[in-house]
Steps between C-alpha positions, in 0.01 A plus 500: 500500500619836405475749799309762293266279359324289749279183408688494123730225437833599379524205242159608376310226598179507629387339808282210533128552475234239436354473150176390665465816676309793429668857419464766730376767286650834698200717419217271604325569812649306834315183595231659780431301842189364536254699667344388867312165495612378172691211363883591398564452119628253276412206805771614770352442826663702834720282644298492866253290304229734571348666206515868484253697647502293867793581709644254689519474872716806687592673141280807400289506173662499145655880394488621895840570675438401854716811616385778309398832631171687396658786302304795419382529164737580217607841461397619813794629733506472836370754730786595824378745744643817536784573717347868621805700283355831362384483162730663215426751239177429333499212223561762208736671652879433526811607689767738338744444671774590284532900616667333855670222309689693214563814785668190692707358230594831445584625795775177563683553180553897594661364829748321257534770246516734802846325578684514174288728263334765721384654184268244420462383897304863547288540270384126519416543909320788391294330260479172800359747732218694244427119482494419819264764587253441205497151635397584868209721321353190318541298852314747650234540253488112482605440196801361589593216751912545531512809729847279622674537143385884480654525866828362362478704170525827729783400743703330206439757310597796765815259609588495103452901468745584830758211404504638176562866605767321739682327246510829295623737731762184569561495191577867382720521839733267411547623136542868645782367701669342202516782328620740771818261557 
């Protein structure tokens, strides 16, 4: 057997199959189970010797699983009680978020360009903190739910503005002094 192809006979020979047998035609219907109370086709009897349609002593009717569950009916979901949390914005509405998100994201990277480009590091805590306060506004007005990230937006983006001024003033004080000498 060839590992990509499996059931095919390297050699090309074809397994054994009975002539007397019927072919399985792969777009006929499958065989269907005989329905409650009637005899099985083409003369197999169950092997408990009863015929179908009596159960036998201790073993539950034909087609019943003795451990099944009633389910509820399909495509219903389950109902779960709720837990007493305050309901969210109405169904229509959703949460914009992103003023407190972006003023966050923002106000982080002007703490690093603060450090070694305080041209870009000031500008970019100025533009965390207009964020950071349009942010609080939509908590307040509840259309917003991250009054945390809008928080951070505003002290990232007021640590970004002074470390940038910092690293400026740094900055130009050290190239004055090269040039004096």
């Amino acid at each position: 057997m060839q590992p990509g192809y499996p059931g095919q006979d390297p050699y090309g020979q074809q397994p054994n199959q009975d002539p007397t047998a019927q072919p399985n035609d792969p777009y006929a219907q499958p065989p269907q189970a005989p329905q409650y109370g009637q005899q099985p086709q083409y003369g197999q009897q169950p092997t408990s010797g009863q015929p179908y349609g009596q159960p036998t002593s201790g073993q539950p009717a034909y087609g019943q699983d003795p451990y099944a569950q009633q389910q509820p009916p399909y495509g219903a979901a389950p109902q779960y009680p709720t837990a007493g949390y305050p309901a969210g914005p109405a169904q229509g509405q959703g949460q914009n978020n992103t003023m407190g998100l972006a003023g966050m994201i923002v106000g982080i990277a002007s703490i690093v360009l603060g450090l070694c480009c305080p041209l870009l590091g000031v500008p970019a805590g100025i533009v965390a903190v207009v964020l950071g306060v349009l942010g609080q506004k939509k908590v307040q007005a509840g259309e917003a739910s991250n009054a945390g990230q809008a928080r951070a937006a505003l002290i990232c983006g007021a640590v970004g503005v002074v470390v940038g001024i910092v690293s400026a003033i740094a900055g130009a004080a050290i190239n004055m002094n090269n040039f004096g000498a």
